[in-house]
Residue frames relative to the residue before (quaternion, step in Angstrom):
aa qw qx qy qz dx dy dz
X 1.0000 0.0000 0.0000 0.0000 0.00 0.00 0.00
X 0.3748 -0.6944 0.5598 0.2528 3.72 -0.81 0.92
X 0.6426 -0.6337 0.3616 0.2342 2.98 -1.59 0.72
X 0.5240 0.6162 -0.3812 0.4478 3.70 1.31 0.06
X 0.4923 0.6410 -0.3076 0.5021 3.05 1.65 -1.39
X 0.7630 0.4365 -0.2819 0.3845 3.71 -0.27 -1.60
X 0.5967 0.6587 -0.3811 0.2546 3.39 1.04 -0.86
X 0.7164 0.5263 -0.1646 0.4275 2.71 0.92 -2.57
X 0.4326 0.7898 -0.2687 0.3417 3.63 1.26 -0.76
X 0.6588 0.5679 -0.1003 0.4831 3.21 0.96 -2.21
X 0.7801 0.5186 -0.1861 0.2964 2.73 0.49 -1.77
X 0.4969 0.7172 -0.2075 0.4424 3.25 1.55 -1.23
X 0.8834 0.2656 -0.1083 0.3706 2.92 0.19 -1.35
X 0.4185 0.6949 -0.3486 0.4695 3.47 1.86 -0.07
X 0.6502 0.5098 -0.2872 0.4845 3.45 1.10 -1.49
X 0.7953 0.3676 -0.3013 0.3762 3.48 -0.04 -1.18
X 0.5126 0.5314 -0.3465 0.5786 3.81 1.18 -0.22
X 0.8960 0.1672 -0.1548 0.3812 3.51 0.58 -0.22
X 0.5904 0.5226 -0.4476 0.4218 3.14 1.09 1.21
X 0.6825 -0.5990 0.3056 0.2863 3.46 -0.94 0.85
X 0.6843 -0.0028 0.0233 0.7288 3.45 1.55 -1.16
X 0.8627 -0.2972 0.3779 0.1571 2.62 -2.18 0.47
X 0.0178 0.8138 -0.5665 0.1287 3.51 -0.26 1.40
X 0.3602 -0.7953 0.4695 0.1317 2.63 -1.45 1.51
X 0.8100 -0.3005 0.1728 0.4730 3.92 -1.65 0.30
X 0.7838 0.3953 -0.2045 0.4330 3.25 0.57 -1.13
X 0.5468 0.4514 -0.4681 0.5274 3.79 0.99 -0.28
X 0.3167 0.8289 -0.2214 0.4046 3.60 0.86 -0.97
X 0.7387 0.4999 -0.0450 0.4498 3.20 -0.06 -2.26
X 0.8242 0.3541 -0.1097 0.4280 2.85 0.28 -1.88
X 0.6864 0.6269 -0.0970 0.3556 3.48 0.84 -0.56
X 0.7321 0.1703 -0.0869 0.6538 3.40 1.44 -0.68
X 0.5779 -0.7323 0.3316 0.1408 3.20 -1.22 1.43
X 0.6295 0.6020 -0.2519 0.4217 3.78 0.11 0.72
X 0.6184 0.6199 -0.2475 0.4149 3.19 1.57 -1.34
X 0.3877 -0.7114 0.5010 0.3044 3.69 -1.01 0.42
X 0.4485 -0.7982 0.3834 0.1209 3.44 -0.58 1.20
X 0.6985 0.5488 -0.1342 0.4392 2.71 1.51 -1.13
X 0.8033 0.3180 -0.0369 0.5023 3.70 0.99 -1.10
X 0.2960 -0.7745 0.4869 0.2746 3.70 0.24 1.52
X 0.8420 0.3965 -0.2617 0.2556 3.61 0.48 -1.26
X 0.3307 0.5483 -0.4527 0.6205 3.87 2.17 0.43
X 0.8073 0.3535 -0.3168 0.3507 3.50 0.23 -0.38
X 0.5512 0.6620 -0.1976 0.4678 3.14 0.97 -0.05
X 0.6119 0.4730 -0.0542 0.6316 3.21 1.20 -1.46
X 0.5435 0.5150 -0.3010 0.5906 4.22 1.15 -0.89
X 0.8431 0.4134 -0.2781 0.2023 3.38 0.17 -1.24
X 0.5233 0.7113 -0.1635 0.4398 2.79 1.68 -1.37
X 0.6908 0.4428 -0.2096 0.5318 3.53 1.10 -1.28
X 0.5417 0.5824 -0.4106 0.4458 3.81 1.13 -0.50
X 0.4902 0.7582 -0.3157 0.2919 3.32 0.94 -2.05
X 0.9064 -0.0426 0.0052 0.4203 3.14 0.32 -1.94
X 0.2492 0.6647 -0.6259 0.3230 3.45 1.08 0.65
X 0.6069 0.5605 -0.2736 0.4926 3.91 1.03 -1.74
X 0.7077 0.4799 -0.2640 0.4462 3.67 0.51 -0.91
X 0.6319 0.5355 -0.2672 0.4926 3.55 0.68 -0.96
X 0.7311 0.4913 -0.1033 0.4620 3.62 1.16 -0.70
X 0.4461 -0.7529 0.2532 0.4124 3.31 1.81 0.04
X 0.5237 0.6602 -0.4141 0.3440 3.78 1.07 1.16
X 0.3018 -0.8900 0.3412 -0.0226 3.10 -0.01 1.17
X 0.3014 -0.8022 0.4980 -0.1327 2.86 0.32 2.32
X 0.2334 -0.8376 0.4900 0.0628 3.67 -0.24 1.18
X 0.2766 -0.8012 0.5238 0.0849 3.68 -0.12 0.61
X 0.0061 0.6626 -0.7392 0.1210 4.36 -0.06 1.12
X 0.1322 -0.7156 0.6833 0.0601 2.39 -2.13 0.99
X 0.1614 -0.8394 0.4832 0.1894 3.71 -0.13 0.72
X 0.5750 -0.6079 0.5189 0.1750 3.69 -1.15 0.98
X 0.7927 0.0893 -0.2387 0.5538 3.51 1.29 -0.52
X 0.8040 0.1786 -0.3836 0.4177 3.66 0.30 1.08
X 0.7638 -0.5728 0.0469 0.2938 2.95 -1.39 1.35
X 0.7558 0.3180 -0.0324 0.5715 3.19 1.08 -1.84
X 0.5558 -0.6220 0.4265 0.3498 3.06 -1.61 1.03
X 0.4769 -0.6429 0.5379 0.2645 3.05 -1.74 0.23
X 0.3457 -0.7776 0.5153 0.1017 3.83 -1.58 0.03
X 0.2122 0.8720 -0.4087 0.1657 3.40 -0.68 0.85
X 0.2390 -0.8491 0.4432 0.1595 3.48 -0.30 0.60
X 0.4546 -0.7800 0.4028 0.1504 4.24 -0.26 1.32
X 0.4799 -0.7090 0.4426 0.2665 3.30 0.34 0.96
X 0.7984 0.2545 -0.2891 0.4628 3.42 0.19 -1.06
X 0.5681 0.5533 -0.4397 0.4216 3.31 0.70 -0.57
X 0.6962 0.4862 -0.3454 0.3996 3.93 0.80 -0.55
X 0.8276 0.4183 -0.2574 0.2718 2.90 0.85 -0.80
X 0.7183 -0.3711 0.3712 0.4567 4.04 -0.98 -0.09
X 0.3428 -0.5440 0.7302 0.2308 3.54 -1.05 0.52
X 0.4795 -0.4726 0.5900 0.4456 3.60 -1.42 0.13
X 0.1321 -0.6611 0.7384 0.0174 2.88 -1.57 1.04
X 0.0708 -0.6570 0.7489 -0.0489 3.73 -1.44 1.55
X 0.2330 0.7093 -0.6646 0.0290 3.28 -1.49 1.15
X 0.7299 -0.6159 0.2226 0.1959 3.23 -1.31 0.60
X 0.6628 -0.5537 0.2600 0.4319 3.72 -0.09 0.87
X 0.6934 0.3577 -0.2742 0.5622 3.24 1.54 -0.64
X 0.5863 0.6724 -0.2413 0.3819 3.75 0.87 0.11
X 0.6843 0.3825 -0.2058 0.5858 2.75 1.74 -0.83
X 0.5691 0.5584 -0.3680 0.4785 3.61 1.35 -0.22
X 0.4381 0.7140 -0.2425 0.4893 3.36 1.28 -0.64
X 0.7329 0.4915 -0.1332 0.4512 3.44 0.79 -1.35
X 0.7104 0.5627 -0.1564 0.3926 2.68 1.02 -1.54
X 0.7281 0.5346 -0.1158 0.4131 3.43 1.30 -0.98
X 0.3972 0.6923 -0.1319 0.5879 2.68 1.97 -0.83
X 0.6991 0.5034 -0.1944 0.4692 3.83 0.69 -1.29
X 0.6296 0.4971 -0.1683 0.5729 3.40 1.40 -1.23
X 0.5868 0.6349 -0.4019 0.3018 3.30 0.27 -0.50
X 0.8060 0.3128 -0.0796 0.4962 3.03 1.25 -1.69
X 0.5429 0.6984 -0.4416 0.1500 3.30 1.03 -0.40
X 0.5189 0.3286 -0.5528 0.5632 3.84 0.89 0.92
X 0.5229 0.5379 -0.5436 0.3764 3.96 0.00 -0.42
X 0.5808 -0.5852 0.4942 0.2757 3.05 -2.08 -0.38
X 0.3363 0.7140 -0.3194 0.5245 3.04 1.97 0.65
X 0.6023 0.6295 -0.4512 0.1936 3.56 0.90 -0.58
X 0.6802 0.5541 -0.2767 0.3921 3.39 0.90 -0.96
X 0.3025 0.5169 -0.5289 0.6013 3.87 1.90 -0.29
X 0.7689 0.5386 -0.2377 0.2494 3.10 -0.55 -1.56
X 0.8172 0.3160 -0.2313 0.4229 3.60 0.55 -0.84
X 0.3999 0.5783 -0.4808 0.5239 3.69 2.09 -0.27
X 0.8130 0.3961 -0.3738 0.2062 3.54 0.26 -1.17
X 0.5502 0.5565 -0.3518 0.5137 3.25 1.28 -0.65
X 0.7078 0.2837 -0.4637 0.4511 3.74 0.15 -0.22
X 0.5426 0.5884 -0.4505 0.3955 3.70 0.73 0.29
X 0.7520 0.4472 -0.1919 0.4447 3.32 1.06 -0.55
X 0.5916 0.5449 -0.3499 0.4803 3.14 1.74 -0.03
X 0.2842 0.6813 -0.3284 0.5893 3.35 2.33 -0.89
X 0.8747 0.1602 -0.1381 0.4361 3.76 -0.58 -0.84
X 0.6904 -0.6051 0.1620 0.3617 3.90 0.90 0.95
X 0.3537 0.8490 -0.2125 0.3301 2.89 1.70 -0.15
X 0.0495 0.8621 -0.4835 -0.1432 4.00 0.05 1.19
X 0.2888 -0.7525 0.5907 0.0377 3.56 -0.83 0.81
X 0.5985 -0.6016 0.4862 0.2083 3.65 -1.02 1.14
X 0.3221 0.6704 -0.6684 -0.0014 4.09 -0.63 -0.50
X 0.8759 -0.2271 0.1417 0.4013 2.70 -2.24 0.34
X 0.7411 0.4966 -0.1872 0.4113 4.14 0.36 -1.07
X 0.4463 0.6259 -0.4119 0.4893 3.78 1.68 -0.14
X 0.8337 -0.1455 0.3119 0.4318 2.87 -2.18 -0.81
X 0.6304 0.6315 -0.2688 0.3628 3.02 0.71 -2.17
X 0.8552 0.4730 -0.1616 0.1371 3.23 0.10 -1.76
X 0.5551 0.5839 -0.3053 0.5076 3.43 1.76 -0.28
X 0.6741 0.3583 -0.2923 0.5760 4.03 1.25 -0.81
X 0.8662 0.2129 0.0083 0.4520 3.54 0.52 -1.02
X 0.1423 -0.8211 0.5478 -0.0738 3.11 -0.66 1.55
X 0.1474 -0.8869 0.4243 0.1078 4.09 -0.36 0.24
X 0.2288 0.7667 -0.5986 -0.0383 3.43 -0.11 0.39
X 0.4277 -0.4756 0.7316 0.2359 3.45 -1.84 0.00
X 0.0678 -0.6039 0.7833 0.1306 4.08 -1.44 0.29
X 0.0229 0.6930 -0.6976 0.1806 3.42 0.01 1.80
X 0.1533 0.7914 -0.5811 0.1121 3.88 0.34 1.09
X 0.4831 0.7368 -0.3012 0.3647 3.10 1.44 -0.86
X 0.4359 -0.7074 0.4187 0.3665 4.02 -0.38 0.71
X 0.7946 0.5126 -0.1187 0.3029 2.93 0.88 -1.73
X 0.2983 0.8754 -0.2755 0.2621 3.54 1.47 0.61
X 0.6532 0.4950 -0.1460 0.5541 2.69 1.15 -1.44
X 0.6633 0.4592 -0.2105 0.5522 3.79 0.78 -1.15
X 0.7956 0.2831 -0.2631 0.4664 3.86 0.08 -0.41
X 0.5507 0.4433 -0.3140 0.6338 3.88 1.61 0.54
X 0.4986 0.4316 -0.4407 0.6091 3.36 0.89 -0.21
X 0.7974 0.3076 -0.2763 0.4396 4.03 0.09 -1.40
X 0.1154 0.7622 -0.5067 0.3859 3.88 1.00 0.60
X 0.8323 0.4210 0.0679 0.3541 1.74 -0.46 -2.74
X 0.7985 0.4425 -0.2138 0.3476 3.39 0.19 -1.07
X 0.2601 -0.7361 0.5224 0.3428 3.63 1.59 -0.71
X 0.5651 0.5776 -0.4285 0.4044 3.59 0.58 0.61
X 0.6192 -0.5833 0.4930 0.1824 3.23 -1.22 1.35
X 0.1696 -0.7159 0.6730 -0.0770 3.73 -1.79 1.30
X 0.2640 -0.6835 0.6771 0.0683 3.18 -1.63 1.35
X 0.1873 0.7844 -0.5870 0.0716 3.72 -0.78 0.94
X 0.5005 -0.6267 0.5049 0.3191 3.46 -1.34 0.08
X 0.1818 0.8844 -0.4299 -0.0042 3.08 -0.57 0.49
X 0.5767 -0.7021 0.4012 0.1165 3.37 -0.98 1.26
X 0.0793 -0.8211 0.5439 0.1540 3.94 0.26 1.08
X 0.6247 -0.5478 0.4530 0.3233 3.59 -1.56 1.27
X 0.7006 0.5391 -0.3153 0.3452 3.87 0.79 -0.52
X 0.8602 0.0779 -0.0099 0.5038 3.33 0.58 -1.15
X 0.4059 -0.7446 0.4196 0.3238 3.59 1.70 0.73
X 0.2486 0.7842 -0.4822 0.3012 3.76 1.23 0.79
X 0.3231 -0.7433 0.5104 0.2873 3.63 -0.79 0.40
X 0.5669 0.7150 -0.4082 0.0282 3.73 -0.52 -0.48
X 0.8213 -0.5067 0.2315 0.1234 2.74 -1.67 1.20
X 0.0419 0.8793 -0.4670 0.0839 3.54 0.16 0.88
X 0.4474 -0.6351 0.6159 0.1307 3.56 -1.08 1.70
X 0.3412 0.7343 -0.5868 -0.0009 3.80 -0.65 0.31
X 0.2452 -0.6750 0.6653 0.2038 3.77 -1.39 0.03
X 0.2189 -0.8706 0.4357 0.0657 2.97 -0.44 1.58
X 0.1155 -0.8769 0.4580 0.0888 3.64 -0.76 0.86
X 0.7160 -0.1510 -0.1524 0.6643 3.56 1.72 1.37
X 0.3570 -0.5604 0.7252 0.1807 3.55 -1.92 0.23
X 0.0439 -0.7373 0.6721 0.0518 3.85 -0.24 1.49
X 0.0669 -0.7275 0.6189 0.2886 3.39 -1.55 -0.51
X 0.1119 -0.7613 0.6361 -0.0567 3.18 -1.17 0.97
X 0.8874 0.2065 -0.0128 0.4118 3.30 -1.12 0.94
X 0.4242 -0.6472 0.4141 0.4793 3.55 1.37 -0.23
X 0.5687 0.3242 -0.4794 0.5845 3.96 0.96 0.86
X 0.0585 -0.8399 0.5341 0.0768 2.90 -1.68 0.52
X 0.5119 -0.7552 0.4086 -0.0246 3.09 -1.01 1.35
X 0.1255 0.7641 -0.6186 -0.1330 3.69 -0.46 0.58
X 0.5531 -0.5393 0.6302 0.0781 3.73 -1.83 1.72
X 0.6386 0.6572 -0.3794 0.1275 3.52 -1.53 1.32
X 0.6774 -0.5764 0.1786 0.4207 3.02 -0.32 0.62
X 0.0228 0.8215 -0.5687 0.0345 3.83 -0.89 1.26
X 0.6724 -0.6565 0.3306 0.0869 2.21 -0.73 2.63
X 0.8325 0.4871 -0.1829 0.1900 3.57 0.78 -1.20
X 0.6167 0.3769 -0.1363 0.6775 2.82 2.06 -0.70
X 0.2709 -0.7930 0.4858 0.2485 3.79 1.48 -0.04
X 0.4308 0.5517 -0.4156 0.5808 3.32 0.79 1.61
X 0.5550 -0.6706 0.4498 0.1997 2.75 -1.86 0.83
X 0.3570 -0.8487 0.3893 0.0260 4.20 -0.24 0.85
X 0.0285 0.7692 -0.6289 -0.1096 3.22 -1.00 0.30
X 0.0834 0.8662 -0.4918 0.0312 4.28 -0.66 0.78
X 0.4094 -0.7765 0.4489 0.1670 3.00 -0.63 1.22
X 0.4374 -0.8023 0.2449 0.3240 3.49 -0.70 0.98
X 0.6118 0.4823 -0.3615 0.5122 3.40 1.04 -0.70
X 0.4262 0.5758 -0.5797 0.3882 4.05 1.10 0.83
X 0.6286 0.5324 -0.2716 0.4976 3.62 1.16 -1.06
X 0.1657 -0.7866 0.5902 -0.0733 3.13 -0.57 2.26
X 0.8406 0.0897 -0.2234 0.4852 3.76 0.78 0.79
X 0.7693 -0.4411 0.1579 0.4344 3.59 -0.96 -0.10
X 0.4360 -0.7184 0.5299 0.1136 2.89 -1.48 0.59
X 0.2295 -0.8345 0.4534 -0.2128 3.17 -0.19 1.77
X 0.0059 -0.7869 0.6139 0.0620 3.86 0.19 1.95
X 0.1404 -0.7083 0.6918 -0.0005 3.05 -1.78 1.18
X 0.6762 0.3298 -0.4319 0.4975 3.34 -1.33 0.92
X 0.5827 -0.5878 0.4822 0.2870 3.55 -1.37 -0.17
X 0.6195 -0.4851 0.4494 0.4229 3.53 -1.50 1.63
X 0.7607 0.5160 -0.2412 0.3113 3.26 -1.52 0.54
X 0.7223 0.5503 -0.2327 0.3482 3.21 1.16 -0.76
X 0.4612 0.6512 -0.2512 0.5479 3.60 1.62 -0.56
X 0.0117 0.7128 -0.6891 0.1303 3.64 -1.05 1.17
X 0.0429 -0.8237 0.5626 0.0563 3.14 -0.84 1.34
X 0.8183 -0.5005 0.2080 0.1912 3.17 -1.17 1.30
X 0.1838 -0.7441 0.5842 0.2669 3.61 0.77 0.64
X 0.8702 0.0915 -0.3512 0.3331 3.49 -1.62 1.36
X 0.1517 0.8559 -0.4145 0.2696 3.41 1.86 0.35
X 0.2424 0.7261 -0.6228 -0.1618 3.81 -0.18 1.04
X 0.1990 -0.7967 0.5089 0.2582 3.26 -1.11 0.89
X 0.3429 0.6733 -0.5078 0.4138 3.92 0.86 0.41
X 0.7894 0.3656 -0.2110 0.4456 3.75 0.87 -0.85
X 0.6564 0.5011 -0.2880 0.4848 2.96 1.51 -0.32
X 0.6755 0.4705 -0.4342 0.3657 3.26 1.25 -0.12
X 0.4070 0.7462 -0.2449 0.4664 3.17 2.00 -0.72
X 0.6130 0.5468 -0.2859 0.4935 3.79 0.52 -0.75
X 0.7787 0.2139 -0.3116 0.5008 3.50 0.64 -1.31
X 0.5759 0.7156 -0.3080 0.2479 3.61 1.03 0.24
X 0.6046 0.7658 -0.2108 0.0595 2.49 1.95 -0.74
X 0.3528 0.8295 -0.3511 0.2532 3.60 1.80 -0.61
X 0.3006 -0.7296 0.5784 0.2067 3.39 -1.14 -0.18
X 0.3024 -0.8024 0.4991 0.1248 3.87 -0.19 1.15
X 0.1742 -0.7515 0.5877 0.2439 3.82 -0.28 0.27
X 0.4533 -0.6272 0.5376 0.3349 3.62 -1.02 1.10
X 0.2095 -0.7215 0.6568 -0.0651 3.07 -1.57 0.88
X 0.5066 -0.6960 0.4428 0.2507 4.02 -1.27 0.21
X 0.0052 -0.7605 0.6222 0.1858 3.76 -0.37 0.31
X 0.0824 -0.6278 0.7331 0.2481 3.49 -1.34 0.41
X 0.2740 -0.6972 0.6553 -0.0969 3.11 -1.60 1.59
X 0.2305 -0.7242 0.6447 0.0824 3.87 -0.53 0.92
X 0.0883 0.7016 -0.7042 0.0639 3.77 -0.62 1.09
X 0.5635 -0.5301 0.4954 0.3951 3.39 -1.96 0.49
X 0.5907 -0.4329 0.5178 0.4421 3.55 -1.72 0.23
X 0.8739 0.2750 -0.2031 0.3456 3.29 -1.12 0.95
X 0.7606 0.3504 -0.2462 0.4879 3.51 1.41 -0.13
X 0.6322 0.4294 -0.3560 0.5378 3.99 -1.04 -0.72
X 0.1235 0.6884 -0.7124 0.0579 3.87 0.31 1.01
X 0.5938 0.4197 -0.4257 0.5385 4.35 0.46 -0.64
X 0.5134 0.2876 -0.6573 0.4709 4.01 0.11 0.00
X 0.7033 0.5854 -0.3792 0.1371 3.27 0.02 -2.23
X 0.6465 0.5508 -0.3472 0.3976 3.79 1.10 -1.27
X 0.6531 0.6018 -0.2370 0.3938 3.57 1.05 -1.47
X 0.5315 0.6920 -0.3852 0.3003 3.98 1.16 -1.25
X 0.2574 -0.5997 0.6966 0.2981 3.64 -1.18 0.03
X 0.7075 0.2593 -0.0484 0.6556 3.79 0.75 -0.89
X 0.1827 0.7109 -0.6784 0.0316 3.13 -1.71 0.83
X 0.1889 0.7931 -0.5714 0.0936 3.50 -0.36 1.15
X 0.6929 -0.5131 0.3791 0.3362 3.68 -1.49 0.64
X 0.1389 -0.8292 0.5193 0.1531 3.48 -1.15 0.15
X 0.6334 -0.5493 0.2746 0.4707 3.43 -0.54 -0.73
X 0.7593 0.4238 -0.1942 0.4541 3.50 -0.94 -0.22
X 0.7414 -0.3097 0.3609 0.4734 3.86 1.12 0.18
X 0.7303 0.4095 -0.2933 0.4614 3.75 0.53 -0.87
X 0.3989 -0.6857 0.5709 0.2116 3.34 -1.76 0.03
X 0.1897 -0.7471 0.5329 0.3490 3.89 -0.51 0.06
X 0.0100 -0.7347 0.6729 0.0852 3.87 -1.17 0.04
X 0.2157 -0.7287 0.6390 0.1189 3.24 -1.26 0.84
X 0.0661 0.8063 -0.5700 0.1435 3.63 -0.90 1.49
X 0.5624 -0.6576 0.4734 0.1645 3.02 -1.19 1.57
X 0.0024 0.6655 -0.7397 0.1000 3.62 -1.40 0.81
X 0.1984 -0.6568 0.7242 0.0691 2.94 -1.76 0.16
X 0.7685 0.0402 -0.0796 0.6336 4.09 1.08 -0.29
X 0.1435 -0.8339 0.5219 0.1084 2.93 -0.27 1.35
X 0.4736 0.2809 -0.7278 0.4087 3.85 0.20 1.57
X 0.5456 0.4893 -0.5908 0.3375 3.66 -0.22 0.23
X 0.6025 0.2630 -0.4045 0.6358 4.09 0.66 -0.72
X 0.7478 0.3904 -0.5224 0.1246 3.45 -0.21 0.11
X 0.3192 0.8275 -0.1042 0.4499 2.73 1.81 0.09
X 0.7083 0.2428 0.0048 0.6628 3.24 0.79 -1.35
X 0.6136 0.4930 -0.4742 0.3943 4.00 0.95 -0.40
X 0.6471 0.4711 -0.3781 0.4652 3.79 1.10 -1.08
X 0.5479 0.2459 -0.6872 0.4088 3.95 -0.16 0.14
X 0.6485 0.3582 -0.6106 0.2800 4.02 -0.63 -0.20
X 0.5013 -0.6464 0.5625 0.1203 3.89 0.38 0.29
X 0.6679 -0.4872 0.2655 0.4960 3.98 -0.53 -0.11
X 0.3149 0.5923 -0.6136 0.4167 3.56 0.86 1.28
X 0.7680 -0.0806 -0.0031 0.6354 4.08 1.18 -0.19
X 0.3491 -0.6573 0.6319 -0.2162 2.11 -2.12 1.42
X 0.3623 -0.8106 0.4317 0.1592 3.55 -0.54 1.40
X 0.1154 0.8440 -0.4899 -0.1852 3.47 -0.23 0.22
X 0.8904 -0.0238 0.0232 0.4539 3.24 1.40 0.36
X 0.5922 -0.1402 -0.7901 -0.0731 1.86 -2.44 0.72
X 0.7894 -0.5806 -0.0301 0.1972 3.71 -1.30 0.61
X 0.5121 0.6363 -0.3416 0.4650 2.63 2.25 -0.53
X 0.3389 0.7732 -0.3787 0.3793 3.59 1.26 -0.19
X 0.6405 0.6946 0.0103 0.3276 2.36 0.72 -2.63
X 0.8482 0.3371 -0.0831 0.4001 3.35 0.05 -1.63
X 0.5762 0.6562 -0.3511 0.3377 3.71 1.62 -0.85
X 0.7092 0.4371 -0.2034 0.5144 3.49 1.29 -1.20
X 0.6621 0.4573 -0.4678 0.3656 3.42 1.12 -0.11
X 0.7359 0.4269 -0.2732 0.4490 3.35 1.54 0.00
X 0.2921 0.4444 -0.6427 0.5514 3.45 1.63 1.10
X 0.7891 0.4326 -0.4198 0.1179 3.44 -0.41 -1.29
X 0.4928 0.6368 -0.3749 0.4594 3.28 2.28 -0.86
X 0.8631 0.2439 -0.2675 0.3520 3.96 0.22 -0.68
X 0.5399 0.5181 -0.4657 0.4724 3.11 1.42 1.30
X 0.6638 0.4382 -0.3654 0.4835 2.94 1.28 0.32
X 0.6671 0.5131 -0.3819 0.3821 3.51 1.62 0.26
């Protein structure tokens, strides 16, 4: 959101919080900085989009009609805006706090930092990275995996997802109908548990298998998970193999991929500028995983199944 935007926003929501009565479009207009004076139907079209951007965000824009004037009026209800008192327990707020940390690489951070400055809004003190917590205990998530964000959204929403997907046996793509009924991790890979429509059976898919978007179809709401459903064991079960660790050689430029360079058992120059490094694995979408955030600073050359995983992250990031 641009910074005029956030203003006119502020500003918006400053007026209608601070007037006595109901105010109408055009008083509005004339009143809050940002609006176009000049063009009724830009302004109109501005407001309308304000209306429910504010609404969509949980502010409750009251709508009055008056019997003796034409256009409706506007206002925002103090109490309704504001926080109840919120009291939680020393452990509750650490909770939060940790919570906050968790996501703060995901695409959750900015949830994550609205809610926490709400709770400081209502008196409320929360731990973060610079607390107690934050010097013993750090949290991250490895949410490298595109299809996170989209298959947590359909979670959340209870709403069925179309993806490709790439089976571990026959390195086959196809297209799979599923209703998803969580996103577990296990093992540093993660997996999301649910019902596939196609085989009319209960699943288990690994994300870095899903070799393009993820695409919810039908309506929020429509997904019913299984009361006593445990999906931790169920991801466990398909987990249950053992992987023998294996070597990757990995071509990186001179001077960069310092997190391969630390991880390497071997590190020796090459030709042309680059460096080789030899680095244990055991699943070779997790290094591929972590090899695509260096971008063309490294380069798998092996062995192929290695090889072939990162050419199919970099393919469904480029579709």
């Amino acid at each position: 959101m641009s910074r005029r935007k956030t203003e006119r926003l502020l500003n918006l929501v400053i007026c209608l919080l601070a007037t006595r009565r109901p105010l109408s479009a055009d008083h509005i207009r004339q009143a809050v900085p940002g609006y176009d004076a000049e063009n009724d139907e830009a302004f109109q079209r501005m407001f309308e989009r304000d209306k429910n951007e504010l609404r969509e965000i949980g502010i409750p824009i009251e709508v009055h009609k008056d019997p003796w004037e034409e256009d409706p009026g506007y206002r925002i209800v103090r109490q309704s805006y504001e926080l109840p008192e919120i009291t939680l327990e020393p452990d509750e707020a650490a909770v939060v706090g940790l919570a906050a940390q968790v996501w703060q690489r995901a695409s959750l951070a900015e949830a994550a930092g609205k809610a926490l400055l709400k709770l400081r809004a209502g008196g409320v003190e929360t731990e973060e990275a610079g607390g107690v917590l934050g010097g013993a205990l750090e949290l991250r998530l490895d949410t490298q995996d595109p299809a996170f964000p989209a298959l947590w959204e359909a979670v959340r929403d209870r709403r069925a997802v179309r993806f490709p997907y790439r089976a571990a046996s026959s390195q086959t793509v196809l297209t799979r109908t599923v209703e998803p009924w969580g996103v577990v991790s296990r093992r540093g890979r993660w997996y999301m548990v649910g019902h596939d429509r196609d085989r009319d059976d209960a699943r288990v898919f690994r994300l870095s298998r899903i070799t393009g978007p993820v695409t919810p179809i039908g309506r929020p709401g429509d997904v019913v998970v299984p009361e006593g459903v445990d999906l931790k064991s169920m991801v466990g079960y398909s987990d249950a193999l053992t992987v023998r660790e294996r070597t990757a050689l990995i071509r990186v430029r001179e001077g960069t991929c310092q997190g391969l360079r630390q991880v390497a058992k071997q590190v020796r120059p090459a030709s042309g500028g680059w460096d080789e490094l030899e680095i244990d694995f055991n699943d070779p979408e997790r290094l591929a995983g972590w090899v695509v955030g260096f971008a063309a600073d490294a380069e798998v050359v092996g062995p192929p199944d290695a090889r072939d995983a990162v050419i199919c992250r970099l393919k469904g990031a480029l579709a």
